[in-house]
N, C-alpha and C positions, 0 to 999 in steps of 0.2 A: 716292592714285589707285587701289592695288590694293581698297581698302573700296568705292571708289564703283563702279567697275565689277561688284566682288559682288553689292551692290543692286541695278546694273542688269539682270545678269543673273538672278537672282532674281525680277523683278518682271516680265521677259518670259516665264521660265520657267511662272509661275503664270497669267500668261493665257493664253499660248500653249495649253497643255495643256488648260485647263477651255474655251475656245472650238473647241477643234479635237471634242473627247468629247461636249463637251455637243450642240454640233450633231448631228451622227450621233443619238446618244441622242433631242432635240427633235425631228427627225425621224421616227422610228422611233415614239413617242409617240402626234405629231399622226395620223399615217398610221392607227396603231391606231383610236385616238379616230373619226376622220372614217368608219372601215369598219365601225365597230360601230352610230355613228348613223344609217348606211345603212341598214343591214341589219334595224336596230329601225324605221325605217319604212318599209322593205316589209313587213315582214307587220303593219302596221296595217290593218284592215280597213274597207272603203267606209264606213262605218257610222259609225267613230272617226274617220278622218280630216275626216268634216263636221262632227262636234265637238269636232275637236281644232284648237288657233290654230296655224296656221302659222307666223305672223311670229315667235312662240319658235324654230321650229326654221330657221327662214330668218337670224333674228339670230346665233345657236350658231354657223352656219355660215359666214357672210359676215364677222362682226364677232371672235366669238369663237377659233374655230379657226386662222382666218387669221393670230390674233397671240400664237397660246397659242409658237410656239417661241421668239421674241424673249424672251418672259416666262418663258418655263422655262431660256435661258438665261445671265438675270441671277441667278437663284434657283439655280444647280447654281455658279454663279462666288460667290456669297454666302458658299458653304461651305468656302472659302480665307480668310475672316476671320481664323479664329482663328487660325490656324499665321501669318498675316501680325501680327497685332497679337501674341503671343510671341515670335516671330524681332525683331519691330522691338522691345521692351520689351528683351530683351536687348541687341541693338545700341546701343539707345541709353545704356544702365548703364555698358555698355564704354567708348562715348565721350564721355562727359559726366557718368559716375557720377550721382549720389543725383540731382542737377539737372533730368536727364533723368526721373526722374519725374514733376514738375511739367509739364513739356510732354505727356506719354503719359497724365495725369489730365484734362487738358484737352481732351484729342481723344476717348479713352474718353467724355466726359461728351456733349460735340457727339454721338457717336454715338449718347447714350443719348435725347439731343433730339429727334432728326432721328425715333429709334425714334417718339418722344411724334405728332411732326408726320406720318407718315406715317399711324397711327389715326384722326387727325382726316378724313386727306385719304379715308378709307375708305367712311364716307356718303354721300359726294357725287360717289362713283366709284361705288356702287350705286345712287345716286340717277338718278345721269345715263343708267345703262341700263335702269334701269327707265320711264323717261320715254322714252329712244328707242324701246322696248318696244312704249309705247303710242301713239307718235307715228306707228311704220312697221302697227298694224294700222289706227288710224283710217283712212290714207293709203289699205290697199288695199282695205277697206269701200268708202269712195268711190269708188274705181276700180272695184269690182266690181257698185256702185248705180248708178252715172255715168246712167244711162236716167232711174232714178225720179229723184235726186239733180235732175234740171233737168226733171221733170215737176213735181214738188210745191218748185222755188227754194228747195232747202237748199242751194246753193253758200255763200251767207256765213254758215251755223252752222257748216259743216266747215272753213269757210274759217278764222274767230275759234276753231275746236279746234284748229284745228293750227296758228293762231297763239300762243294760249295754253299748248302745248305746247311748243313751240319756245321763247319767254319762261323757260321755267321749267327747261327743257335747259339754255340757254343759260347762267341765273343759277347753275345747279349747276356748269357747267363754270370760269364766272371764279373761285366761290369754290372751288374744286380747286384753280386754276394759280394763287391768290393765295397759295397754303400753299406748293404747290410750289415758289414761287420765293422764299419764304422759306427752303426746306429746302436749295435751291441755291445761296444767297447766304452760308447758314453753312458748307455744304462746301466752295465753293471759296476763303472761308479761312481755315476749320481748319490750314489746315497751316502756312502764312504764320504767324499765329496763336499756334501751340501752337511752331515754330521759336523766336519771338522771346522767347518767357516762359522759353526753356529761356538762350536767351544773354542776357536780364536777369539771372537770377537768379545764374549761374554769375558775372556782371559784380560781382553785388553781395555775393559772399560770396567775392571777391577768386580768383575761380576764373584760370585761364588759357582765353583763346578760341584754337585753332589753326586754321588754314584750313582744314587735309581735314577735322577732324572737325564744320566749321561745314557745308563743302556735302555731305557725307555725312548731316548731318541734315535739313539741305534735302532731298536727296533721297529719303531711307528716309521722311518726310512726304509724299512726294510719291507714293511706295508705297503707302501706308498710306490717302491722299486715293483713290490709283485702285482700289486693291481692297477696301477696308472702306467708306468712305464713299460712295464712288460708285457700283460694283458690287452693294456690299452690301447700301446703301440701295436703289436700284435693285430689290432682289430680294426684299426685303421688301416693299415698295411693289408692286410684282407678283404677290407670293404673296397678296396683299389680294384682289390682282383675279381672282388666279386661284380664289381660293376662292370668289368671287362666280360665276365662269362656269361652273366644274364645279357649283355648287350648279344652276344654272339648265339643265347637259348631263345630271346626272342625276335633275334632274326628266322630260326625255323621257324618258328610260329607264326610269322607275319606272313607265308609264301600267299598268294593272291588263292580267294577261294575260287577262283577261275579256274586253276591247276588243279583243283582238288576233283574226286569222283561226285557224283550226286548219291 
């Protein structure tokens, strides 16, 4: 009883901490981020602003910003992996000796998958903003032709663009959340999973099962599921997207101080 409560305290310990820090920190970040993109378009000058796309710095702002802290703080909780995956590698030697290796090779490996499956998920997470990109500037073109747009009956050409665009959103987004839910479907059980291959093998090479050290391993898995796999993954899978959104923050940033006023 006294192991399983160590794990549990331990495994409030590590989040508690990286969600109370990392917020504060997320915040402090976005804040930054969002006063620097202000401030870089005010002094764009009349001149650049009509040839510069808005819907870029409208998407940054609405879509991007808005979700950079939830994402920076599964990526600041990511870097509690390792101390969680050696503290459990240890634990688990102790209670189950050599055998426990075989369950902690198991999970290690799901982990290295889920790595493979979040790559994949990473095209069609850029795909998909790039295509809203281009779906929210047609939108405000129209809106801003809306006169000519039904002087010269282009309603059903913008109408079939921004049907066709939306089609091709939409085809990005299923093949995203069809990976995703594969990547969810090995997580939640990895740990079930990697438990039982530990109390097979222990069964088969005449080992002893005790009960604390059976839900102790149940649980340091269950550890292991909420900060390395879940969190982890999580964080990685965000750092994707975050390098997608700052690649697209500091492209406003970059416009030539040529274009800017004096």
């Amino acid at each position: 009883m006294g192991v399983l409560i160590t794990v549990l305290i331990v495994g409030v310990l590590f989040r508690h901490n990286n969600w109370k820090y990392g917020q504060y920190l997320n915040l402090r970040i976005r804040t930054m981020l969002v006063k620097t993109l202000y401030k870089k378009l005010m002094r764009l000058s009349t001149h650049s602003l009509k040839s510069f796309d808005l819907s870029r710095a409208i998407t940054v702002i609405t879509s991007d910003l808005n979700s950079i802290e939830l994402k920076m703080q599964y990526l600041f909780i990511s870097f509690t992996a390792p101390f969680t995956l050696v503290y459990s590698l240890v634990m688990l030697i102790v209670w189950n000796g050599e055998e426990g290796l075989v369950g902690f090779t198991y999970f290690v490996g799901m982990f290295a998958l889920h790595i493979i499956i979040n790559k994949c998920v990473t095209p069609y997470t850029a795909q998909r903003s790039s295509i809203s990109q281009q779906r929210i500037k047609v939108l405000r073109e129209s809106l801003e032709g809306l006169r000519l747009l039904k002087i010269y009956s282009w309603q059903r050409f913008f109408s079939d663009t921004m049907a066709a665009l939306r089609e091709q959103e939409t085809r990005a987004i299923f093949r995203r959340y069809l990976l995703l839910i594969l990547e969810r479907s090995l997580s939640l059980s990895s740990s079930a999973v990697a438990s039982m291959l530990i109390f097979i093998t222990e069964y088969y090479v005449g080992g002893k099962l005790e009960i604390p050290a059976v839900f102790a391993t149940l649980q340091l898995f269950m550890l292991m599921r909420f900060n390395v796999m879940f969190f982890s993954q999580s964080g990685i899978d965000h750092y994707f997207e975050l390098k997608e959104m700052m690649s697209r923050y500091l492209q406003i940033l970059d416009i030539s101080e040529s274009k800017m006023t004096n």
